[in-house]
Backbone as ProteinMPNN parsed JSONL, in Angstrom:
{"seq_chain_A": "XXXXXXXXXXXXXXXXXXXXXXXXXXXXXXXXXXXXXXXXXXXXXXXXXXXXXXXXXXXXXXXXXXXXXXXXX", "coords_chain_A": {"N_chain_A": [[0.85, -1.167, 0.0], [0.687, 2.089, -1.171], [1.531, 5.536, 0.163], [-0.191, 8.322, 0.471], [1.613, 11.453, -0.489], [0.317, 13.9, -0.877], [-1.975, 14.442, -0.317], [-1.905, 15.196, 2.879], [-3.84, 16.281, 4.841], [-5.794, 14.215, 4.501], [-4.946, 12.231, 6.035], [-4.11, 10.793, 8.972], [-1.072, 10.862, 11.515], [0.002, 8.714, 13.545], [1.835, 8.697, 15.95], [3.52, 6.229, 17.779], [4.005, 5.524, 20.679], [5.904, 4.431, 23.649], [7.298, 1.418, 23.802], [10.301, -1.356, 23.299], [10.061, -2.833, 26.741], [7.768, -1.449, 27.586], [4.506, -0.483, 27.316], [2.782, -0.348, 23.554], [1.135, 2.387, 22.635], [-1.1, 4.102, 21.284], [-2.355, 7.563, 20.167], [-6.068, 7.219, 19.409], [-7.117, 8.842, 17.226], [-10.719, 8.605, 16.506], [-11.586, 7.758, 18.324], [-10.79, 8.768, 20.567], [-9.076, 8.345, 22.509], [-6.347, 6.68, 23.866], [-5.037, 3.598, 22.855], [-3.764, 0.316, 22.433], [-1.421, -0.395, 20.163], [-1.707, -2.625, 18.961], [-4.488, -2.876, 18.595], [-4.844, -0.842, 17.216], [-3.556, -1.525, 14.763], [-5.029, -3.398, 13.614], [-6.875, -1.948, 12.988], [-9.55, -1.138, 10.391], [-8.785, 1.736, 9.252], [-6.287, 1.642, 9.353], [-3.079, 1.97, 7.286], [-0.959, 1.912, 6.886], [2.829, 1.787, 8.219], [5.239, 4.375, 8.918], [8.553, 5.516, 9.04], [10.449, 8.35, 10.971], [12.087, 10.481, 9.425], [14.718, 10.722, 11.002], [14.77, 8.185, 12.546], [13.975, 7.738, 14.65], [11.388, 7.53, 15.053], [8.404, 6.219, 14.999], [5.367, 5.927, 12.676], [2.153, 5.06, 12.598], [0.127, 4.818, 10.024], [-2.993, 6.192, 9.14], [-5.848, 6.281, 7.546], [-9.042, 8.273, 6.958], [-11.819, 7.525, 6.833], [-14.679, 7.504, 4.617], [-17.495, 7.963, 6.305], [-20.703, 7.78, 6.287], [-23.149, 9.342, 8.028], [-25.67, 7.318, 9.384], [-28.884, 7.841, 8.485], [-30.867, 6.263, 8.778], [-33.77, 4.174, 8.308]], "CA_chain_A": [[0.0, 0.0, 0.0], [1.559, 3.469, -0.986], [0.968, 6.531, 0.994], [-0.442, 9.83, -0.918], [1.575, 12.386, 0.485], [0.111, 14.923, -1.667], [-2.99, 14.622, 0.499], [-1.686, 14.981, 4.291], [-4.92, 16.396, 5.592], [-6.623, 13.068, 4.316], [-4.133, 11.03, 6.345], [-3.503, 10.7, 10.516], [0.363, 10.38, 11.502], [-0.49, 8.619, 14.665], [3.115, 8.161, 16.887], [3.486, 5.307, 18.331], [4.169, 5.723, 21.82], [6.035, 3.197, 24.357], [8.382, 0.161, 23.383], [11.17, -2.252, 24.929], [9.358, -3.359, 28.068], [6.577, -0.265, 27.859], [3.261, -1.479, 26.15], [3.177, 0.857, 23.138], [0.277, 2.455, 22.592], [-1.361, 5.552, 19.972], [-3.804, 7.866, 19.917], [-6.051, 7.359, 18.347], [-8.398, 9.927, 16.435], [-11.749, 8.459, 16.353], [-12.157, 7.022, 19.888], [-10.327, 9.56, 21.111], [-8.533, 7.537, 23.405], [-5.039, 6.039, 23.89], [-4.936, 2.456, 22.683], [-2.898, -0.247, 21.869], [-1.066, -0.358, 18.965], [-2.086, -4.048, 18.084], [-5.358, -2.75, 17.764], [-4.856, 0.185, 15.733], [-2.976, -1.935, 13.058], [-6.167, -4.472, 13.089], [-8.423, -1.409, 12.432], [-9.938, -0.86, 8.765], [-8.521, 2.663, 8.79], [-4.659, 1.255, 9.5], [-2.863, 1.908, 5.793], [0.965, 1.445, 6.963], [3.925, 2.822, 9.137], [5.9, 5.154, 8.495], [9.335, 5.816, 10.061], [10.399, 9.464, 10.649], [13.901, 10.5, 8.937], [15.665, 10.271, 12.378], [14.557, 6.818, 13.12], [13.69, 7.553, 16.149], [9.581, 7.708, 15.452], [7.326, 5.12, 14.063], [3.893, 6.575, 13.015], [0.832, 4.588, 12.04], [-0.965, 6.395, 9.009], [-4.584, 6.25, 9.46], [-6.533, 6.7, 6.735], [-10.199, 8.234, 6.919], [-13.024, 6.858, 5.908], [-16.313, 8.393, 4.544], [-18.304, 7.702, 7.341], [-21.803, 8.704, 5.884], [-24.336, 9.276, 9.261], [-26.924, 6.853, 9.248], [-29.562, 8.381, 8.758], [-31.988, 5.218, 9.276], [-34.988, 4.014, 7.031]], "C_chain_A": [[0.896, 1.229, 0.0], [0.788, 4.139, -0.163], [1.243, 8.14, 0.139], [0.106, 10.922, 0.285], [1.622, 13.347, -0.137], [-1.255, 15.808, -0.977], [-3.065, 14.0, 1.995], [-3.016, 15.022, 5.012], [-5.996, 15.306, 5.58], [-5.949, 11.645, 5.287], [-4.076, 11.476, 8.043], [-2.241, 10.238, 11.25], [0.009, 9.854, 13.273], [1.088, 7.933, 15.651], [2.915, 7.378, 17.983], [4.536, 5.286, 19.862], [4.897, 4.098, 22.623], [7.148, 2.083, 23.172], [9.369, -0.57, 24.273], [9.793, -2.988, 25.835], [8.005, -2.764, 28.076], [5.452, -1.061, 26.843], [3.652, -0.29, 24.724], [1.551, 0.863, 22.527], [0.303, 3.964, 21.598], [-2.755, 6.12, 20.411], [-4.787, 7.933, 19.231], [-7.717, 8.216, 17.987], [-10.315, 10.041, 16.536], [-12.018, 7.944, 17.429], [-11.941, 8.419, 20.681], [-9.659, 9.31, 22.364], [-7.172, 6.832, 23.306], [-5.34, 4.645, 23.806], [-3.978, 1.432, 22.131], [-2.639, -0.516, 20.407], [-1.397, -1.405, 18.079], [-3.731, -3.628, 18.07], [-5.668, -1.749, 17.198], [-4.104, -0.795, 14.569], [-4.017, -2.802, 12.829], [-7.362, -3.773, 12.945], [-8.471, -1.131, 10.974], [-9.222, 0.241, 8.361], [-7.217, 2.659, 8.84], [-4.451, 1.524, 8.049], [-1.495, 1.239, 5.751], [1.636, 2.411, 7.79], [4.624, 3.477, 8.439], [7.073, 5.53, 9.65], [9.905, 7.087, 9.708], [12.108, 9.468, 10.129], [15.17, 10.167, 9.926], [15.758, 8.777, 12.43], [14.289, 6.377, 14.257], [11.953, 7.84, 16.074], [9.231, 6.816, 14.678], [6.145, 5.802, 14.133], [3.252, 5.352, 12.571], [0.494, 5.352, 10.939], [-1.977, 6.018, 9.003], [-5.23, 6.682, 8.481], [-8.133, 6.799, 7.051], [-11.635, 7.245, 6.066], [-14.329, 7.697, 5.954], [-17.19, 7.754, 4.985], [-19.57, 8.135, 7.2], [-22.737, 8.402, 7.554], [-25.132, 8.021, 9.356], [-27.883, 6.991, 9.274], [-31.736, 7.203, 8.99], [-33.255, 5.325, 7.843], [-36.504, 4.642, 7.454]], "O_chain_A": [[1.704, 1.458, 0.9], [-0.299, 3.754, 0.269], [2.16, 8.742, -0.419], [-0.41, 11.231, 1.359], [2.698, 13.941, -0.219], [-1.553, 17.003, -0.988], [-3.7, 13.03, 2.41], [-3.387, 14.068, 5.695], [-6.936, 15.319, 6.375], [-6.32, 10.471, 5.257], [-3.989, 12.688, 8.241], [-2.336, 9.083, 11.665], [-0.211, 10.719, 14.121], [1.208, 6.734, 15.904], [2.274, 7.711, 18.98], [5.736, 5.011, 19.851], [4.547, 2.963, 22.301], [7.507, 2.237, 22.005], [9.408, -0.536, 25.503], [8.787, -3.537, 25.386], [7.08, -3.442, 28.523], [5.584, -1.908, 25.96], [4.603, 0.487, 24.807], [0.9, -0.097, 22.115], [1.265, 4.666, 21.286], [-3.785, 5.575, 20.806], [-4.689, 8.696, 18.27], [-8.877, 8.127, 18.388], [-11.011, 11.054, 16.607], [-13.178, 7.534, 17.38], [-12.826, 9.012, 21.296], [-9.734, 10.154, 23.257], [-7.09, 6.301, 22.199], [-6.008, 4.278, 24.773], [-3.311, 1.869, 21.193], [-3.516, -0.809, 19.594], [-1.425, -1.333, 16.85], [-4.296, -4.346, 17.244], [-6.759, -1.655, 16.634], [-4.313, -0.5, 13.393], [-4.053, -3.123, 11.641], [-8.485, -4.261, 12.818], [-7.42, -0.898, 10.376], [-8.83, 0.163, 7.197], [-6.71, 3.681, 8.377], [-5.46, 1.385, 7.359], [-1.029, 0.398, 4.983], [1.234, 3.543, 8.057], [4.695, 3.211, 7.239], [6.796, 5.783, 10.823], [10.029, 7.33, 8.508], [13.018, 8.685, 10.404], [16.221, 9.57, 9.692], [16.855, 8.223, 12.35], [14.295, 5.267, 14.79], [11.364, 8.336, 17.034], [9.814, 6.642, 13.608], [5.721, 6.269, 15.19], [4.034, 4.525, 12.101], [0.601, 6.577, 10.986], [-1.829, 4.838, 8.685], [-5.204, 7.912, 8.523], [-8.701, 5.755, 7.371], [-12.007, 6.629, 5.067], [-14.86, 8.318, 6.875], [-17.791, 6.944, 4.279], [-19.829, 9.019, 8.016], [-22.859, 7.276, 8.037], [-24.023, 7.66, 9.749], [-28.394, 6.307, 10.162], [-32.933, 7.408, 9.191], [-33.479, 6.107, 6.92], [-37.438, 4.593, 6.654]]}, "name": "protein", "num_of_chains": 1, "seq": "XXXXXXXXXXXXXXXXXXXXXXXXXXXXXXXXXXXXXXXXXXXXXXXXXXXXXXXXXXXXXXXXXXXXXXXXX"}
């Protein structure tokens, strides 16, 4: 899976927090809650990591989804 980085504002760089011994955990966007990283990579909106030029950050990229309301029958 590539990553469009032409369209940042369509994307969530979500830094992956913790490692070694530490759990590692992200925030993440749509809960709005700190969670583990094994289940942000097993959500639908996971796309791929990304490591920052240093090498010292791992992000998540999060891709949105068009979430239409439900507006019921």
């Amino acid at each position: 899976m590539t990553c469009r980085l032409d369209a940042p504002e369509k994307l969530a760089w979500l830094e992956i927090e913790g490692g070694g011994v530490e759990r590692q955990e992200v925030r993440c966007p749509r809960r709005e809650e700190t969670i583990d990283v094994r289940a942000c990579l097993a959500c639908e909106r996971y796309a791929t990591l990304a490591i920052h030029p240093s090498g010292k950050k791992i992000y998540v990229v999060c891709e949105p989804l068009d979430d239409a309301p439900d507006e019921g029958a």
